[in-house]
Short mmCIF file of the C-alpha atoms (twelve columns), coordinates in Angstrom:
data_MODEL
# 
_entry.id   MODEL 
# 
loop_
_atom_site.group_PDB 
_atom_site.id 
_atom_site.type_symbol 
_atom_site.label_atom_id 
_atom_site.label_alt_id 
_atom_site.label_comp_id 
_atom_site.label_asym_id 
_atom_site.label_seq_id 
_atom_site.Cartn_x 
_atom_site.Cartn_y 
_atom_site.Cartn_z 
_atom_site.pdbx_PDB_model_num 
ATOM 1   C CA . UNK A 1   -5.470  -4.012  -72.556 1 
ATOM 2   C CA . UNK A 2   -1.853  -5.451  -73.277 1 
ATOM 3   C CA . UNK A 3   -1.399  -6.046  -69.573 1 
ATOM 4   C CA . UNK A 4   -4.882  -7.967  -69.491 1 
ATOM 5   C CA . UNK A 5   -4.232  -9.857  -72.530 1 
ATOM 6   C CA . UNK A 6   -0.510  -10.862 -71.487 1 
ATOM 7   C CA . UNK A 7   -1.894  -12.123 -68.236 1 
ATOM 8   C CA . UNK A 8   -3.996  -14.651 -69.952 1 
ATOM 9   C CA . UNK A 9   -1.686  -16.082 -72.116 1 
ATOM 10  C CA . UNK A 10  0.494   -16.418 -69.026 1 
ATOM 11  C CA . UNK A 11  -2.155  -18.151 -67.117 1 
ATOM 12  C CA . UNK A 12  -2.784  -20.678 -69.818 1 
ATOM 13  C CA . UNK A 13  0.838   -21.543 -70.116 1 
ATOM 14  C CA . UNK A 14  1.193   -21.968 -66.742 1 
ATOM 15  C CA . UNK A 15  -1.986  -24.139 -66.880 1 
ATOM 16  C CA . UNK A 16  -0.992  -26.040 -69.932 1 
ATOM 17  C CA . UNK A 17  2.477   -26.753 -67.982 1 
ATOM 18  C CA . UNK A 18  1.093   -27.797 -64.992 1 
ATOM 19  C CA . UNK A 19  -1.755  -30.416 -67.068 1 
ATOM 20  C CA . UNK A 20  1.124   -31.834 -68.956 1 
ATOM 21  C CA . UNK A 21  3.534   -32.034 -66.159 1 
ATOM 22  C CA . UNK A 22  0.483   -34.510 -64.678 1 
ATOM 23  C CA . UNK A 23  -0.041  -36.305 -67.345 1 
ATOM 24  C CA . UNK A 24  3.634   -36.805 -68.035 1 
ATOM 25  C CA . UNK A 25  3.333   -38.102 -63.979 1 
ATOM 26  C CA . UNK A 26  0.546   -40.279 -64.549 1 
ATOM 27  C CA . UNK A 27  2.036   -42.186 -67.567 1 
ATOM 28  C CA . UNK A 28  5.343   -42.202 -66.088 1 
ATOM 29  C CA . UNK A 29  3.675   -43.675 -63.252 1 
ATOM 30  C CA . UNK A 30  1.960   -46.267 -64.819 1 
ATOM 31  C CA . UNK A 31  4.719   -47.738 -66.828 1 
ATOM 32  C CA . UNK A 32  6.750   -48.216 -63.678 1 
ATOM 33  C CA . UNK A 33  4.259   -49.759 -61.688 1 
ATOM 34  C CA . UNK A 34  3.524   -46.479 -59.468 1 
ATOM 35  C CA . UNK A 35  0.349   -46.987 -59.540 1 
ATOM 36  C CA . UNK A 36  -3.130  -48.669 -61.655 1 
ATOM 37  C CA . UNK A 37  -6.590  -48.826 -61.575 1 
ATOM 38  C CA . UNK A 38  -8.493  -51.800 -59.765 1 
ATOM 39  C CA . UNK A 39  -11.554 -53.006 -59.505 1 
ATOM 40  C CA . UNK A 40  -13.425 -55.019 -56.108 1 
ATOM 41  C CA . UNK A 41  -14.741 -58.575 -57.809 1 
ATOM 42  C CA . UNK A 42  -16.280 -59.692 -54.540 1 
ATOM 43  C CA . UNK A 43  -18.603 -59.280 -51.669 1 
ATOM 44  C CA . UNK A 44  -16.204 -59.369 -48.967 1 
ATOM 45  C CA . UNK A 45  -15.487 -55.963 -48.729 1 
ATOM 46  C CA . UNK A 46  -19.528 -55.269 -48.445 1 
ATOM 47  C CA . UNK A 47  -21.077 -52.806 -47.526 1 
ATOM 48  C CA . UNK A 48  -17.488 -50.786 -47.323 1 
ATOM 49  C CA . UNK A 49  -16.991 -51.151 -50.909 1 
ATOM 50  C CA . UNK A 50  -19.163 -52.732 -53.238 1 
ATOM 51  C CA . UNK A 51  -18.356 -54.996 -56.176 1 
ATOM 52  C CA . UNK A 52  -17.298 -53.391 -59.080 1 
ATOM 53  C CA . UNK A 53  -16.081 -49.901 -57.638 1 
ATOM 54  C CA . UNK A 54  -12.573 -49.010 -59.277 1 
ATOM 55  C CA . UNK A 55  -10.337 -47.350 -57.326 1 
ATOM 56  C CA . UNK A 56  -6.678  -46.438 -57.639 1 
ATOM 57  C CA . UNK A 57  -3.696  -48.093 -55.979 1 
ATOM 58  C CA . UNK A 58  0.298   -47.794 -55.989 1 
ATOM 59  C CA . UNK A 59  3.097   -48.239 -53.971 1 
ATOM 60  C CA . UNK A 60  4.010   -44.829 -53.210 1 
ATOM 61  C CA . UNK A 61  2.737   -45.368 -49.663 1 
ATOM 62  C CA . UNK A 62  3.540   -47.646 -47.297 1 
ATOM 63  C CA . UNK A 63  0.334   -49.492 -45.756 1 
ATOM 64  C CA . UNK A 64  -0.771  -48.167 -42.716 1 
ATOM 65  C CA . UNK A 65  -3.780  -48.836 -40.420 1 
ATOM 66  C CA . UNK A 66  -6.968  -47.912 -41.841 1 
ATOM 67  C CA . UNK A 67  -6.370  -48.263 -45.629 1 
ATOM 68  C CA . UNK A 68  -7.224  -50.506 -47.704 1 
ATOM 69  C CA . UNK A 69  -4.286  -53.046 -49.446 1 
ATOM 70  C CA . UNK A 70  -3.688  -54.947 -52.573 1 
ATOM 71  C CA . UNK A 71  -1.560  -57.746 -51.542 1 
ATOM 72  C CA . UNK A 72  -0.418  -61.181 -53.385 1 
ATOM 73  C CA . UNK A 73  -1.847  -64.855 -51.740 1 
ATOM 74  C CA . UNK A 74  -0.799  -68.019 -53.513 1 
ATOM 75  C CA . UNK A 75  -3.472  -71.002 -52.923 1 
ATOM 76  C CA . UNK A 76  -1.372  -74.079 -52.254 1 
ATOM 77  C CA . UNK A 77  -4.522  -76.245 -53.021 1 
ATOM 78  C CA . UNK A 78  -5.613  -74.846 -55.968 1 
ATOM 79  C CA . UNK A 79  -1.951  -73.641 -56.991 1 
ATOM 80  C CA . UNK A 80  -2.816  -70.109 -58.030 1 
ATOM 81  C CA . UNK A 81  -1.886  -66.583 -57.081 1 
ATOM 82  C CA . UNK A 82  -4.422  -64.152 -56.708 1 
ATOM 83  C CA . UNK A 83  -5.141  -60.663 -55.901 1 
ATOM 84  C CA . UNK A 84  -6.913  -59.558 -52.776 1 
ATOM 85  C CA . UNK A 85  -7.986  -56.315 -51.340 1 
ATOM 86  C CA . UNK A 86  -8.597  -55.871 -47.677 1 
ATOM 87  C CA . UNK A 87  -8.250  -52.929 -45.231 1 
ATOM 88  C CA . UNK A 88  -5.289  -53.785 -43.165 1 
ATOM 89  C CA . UNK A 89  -6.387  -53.085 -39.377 1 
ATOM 90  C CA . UNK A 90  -3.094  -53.272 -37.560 1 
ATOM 91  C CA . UNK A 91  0.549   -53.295 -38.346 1 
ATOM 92  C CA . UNK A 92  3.960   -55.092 -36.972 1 
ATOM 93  C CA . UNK A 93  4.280   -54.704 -33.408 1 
ATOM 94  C CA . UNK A 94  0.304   -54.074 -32.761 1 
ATOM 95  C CA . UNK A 95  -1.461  -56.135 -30.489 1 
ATOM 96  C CA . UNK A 96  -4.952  -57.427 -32.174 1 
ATOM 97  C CA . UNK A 97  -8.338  -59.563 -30.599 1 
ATOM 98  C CA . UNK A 98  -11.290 -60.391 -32.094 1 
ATOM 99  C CA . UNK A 99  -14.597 -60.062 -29.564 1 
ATOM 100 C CA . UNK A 100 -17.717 -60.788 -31.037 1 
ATOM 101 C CA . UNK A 101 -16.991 -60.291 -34.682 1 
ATOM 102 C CA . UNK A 102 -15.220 -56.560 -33.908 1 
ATOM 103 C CA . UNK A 103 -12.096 -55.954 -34.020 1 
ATOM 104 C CA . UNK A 104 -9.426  -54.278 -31.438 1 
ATOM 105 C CA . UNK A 105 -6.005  -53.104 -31.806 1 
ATOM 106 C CA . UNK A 106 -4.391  -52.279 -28.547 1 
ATOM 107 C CA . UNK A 107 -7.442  -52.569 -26.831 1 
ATOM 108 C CA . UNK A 108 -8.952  -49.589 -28.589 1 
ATOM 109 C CA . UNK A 109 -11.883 -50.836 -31.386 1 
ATOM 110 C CA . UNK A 110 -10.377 -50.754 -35.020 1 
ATOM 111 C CA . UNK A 111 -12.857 -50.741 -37.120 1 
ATOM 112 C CA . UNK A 112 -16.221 -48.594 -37.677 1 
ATOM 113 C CA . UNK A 113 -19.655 -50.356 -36.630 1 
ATOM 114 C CA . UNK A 114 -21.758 -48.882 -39.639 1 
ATOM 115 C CA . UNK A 115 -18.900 -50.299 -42.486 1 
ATOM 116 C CA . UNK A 116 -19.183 -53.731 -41.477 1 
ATOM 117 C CA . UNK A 117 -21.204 -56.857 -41.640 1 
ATOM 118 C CA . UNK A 118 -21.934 -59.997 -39.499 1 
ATOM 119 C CA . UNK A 119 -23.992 -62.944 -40.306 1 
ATOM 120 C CA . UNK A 120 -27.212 -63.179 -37.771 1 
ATOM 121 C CA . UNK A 121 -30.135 -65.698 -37.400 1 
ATOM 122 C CA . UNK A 122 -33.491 -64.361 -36.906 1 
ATOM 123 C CA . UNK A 123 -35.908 -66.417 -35.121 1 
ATOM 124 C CA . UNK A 124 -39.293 -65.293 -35.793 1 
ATOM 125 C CA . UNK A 125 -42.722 -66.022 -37.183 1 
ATOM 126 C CA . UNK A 126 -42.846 -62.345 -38.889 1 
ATOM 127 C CA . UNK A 127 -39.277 -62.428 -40.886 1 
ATOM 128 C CA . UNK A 128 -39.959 -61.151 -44.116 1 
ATOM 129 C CA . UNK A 129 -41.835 -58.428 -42.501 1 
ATOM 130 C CA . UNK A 130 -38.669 -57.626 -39.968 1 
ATOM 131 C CA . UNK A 131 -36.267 -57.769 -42.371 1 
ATOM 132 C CA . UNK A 132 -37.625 -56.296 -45.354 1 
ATOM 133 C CA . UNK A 133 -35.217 -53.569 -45.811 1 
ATOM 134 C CA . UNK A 134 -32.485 -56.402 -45.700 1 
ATOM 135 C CA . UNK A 135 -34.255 -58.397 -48.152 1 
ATOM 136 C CA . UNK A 136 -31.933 -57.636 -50.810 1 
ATOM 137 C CA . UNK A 137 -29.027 -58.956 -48.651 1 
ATOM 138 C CA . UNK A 138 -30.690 -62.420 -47.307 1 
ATOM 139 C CA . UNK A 139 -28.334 -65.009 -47.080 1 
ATOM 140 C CA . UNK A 140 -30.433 -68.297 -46.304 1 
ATOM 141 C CA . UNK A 141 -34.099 -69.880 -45.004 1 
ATOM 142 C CA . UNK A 142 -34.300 -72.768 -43.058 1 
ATOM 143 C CA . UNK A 143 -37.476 -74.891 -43.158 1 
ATOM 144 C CA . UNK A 144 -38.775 -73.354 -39.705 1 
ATOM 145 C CA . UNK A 145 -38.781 -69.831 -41.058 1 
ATOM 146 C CA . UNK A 146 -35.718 -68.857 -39.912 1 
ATOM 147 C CA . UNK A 147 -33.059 -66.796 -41.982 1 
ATOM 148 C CA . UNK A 148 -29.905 -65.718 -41.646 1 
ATOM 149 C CA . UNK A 149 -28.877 -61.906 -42.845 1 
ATOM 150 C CA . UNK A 150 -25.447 -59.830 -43.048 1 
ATOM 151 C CA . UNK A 151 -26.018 -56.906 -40.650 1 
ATOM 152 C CA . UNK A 152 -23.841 -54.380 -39.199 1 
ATOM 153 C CA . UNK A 153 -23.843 -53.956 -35.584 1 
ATOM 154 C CA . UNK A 154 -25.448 -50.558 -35.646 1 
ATOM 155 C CA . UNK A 155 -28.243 -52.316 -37.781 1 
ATOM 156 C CA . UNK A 156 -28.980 -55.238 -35.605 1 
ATOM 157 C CA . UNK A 157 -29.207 -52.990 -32.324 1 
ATOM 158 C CA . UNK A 158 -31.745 -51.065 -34.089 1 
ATOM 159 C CA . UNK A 159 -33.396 -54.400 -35.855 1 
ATOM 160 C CA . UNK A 160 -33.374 -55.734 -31.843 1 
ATOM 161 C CA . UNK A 161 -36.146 -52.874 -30.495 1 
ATOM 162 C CA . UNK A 162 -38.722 -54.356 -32.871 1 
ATOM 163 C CA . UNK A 163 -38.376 -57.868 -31.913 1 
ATOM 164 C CA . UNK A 164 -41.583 -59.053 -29.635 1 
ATOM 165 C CA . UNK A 165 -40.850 -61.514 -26.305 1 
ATOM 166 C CA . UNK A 166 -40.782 -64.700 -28.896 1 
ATOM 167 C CA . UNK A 167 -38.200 -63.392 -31.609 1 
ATOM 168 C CA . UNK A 168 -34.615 -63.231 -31.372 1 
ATOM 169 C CA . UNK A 169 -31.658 -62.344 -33.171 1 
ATOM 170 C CA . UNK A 170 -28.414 -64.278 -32.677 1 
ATOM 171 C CA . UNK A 171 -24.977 -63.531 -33.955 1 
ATOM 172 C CA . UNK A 172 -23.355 -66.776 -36.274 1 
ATOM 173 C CA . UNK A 173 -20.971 -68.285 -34.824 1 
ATOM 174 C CA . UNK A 174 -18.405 -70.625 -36.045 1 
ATOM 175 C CA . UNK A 175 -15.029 -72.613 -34.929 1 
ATOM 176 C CA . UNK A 176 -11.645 -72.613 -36.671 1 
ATOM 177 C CA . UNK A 177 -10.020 -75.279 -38.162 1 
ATOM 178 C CA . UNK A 178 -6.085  -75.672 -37.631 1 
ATOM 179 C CA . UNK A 179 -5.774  -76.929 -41.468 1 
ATOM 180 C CA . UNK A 180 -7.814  -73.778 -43.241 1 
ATOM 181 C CA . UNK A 181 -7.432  -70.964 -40.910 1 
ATOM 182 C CA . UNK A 182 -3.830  -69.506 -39.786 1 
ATOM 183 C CA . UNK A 183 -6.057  -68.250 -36.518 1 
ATOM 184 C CA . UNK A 184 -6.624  -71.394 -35.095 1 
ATOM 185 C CA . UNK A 185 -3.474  -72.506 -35.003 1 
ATOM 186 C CA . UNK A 186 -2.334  -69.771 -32.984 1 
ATOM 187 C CA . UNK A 187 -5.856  -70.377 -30.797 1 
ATOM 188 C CA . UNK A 188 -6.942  -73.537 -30.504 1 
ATOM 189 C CA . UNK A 189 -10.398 -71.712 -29.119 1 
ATOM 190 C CA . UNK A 190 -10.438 -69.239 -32.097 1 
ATOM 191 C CA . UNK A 191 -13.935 -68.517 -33.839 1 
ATOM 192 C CA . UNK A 192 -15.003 -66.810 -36.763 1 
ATOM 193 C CA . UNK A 193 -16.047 -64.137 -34.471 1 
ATOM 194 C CA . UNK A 194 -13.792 -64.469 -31.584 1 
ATOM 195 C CA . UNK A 195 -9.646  -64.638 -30.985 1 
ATOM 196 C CA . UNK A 196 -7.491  -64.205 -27.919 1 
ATOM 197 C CA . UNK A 197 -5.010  -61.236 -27.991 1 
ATOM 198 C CA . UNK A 198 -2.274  -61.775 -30.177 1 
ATOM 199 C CA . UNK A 199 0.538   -59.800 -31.757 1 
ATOM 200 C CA . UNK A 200 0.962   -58.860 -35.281 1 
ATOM 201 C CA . UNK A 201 5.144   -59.753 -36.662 1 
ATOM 202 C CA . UNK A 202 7.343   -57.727 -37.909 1 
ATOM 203 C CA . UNK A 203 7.172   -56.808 -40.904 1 
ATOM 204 C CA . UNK A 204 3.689   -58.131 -41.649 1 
ATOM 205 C CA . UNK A 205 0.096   -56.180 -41.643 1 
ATOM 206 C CA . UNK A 206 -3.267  -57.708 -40.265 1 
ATOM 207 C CA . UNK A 207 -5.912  -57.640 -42.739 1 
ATOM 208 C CA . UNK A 208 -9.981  -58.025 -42.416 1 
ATOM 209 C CA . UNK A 209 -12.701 -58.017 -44.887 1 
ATOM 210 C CA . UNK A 210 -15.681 -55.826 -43.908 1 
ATOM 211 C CA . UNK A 211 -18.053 -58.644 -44.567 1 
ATOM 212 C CA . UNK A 212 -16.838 -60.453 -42.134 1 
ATOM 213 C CA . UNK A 213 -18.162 -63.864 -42.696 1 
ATOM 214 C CA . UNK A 214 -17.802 -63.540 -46.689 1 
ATOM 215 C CA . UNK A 215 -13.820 -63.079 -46.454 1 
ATOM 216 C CA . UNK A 216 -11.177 -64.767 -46.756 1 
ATOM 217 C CA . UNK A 217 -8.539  -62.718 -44.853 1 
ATOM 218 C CA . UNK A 218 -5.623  -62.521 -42.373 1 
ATOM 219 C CA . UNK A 219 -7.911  -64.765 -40.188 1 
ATOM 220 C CA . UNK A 220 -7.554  -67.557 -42.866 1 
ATOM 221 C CA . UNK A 221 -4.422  -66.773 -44.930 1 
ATOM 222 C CA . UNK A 222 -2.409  -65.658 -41.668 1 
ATOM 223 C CA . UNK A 223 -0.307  -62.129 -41.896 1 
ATOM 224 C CA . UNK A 224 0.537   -60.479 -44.574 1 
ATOM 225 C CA . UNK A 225 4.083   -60.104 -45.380 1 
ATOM 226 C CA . UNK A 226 5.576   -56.663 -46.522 1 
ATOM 227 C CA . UNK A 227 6.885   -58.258 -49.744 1 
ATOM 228 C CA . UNK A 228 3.413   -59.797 -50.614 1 
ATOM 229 C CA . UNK A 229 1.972   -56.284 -50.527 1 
ATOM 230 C CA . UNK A 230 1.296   -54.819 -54.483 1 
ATOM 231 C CA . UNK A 231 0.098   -51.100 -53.186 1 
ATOM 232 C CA . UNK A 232 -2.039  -48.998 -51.269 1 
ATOM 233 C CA . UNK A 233 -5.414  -47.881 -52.258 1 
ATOM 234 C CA . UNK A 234 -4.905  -43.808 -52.892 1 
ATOM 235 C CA . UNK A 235 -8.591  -42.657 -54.101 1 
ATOM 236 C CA . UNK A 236 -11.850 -44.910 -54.918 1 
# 
């Protein structure tokens, strides 16, 4: 009985160590800038993460390919910094294109189909009834009946086998402009959806939005540099 009751006053000391010694970590943590909690304001990480989702972030880790990133972007127009979150897709060295809103990283695809978004225009005289499990995620009509709708890839390959002879579906397009998007001034041909090859600098990370004509990312803002970057996102 002594043995038994020894044992679990040993295992609750050890437990009430090991809590503390976490806590202690976690507060530690915070006040030097280890980590904190964020929250998504925005749409342009759709349908990856949705606004409002808090997550945690810190700069234990450096960013790496796949994860998402908190990183600093002053506006020169509007003079403000601000916070963005992005997944960063490729890192210094990496060689990145855009084909047909996807992206590749040394020629191997980047990114995963079902997590992102592109804008297509539906032609038909049946929309509603085509895209009414979209509906909540309509973008625009046009007088003709036409509407525009954020799809993943996967989505709109499936949408495409119930389209008749006179619909069709059409992925936006869109050029760059040299004096609001760091793209086109590396590619004078560069679309929203479309980049030649191009290699990421050192010491800078490529970032995309999963929503990927509702973000303003490396496309637009160029790079990101290594000292811009606030943290890493560890759990969400």
């Amino acid at each position: 009985m002594k043995t038994s009751s020894s044992s679990r006053v040993k295992y609750w000391i050890i437990a009430a160590a090991v809590a503390g010694a976490a806590m202690l970590f976690l507060v530690v943590g915070r006040l030097l800038g280890w980590w904190a909690f964020f929250t998504v304001q925005t749409i342009s990480q759709m349908p990856d993460v949705p606004p409002g989702r808090l997550f945690m972030a810190g700069n234990l880790k450096s960013p790496a390919a796949g994860r998402l990133i908190l990183f600093k972007y002053f506006d020169d127009l509007q003079q403000q910094q601000s916070i963005f979150c992005f997944r960063c897709v490729a890192v210094a060295g990496d060689t990145v294109q855009l084909r047909a809103g996807r992206c590749y990283v040394n020629g191997r695809p980047a990114d995963n189909s079902a997590n992102i978004w592109l804008s297509y225009e539906l032609k038909s005289e049946r929309p509603l009834e085509l895209l009414e499990l979209y509906s909540d995620r309509m973008e625009e009509s046009f007088a003709d009946g036409n509407r525009t709708v954020p799809l993943s890839p996967a989505e709109a390959a499936t949408l495409r086998q119930r389209l008749s002879m006179a619909d069709t579906l059409k992925l936006l397009d869109f050029p760059l402009q040299p004096e609001t998007a760091w793209l086109a001034r590396i590619d004078s041909s560069a679309s929203i959806n479309h980049c030649r090859p191009f290699i990421v600098p050192a010491q800078h990370f490529f970032v995309l939005g999963a929503n990927r004509h509702n973000a303003f990312d490396s496309r637009f803002t160029g790079p990101i540099h290594r000292d811009s970057v606030v943290g890493v996102v560890y759990f969400r």
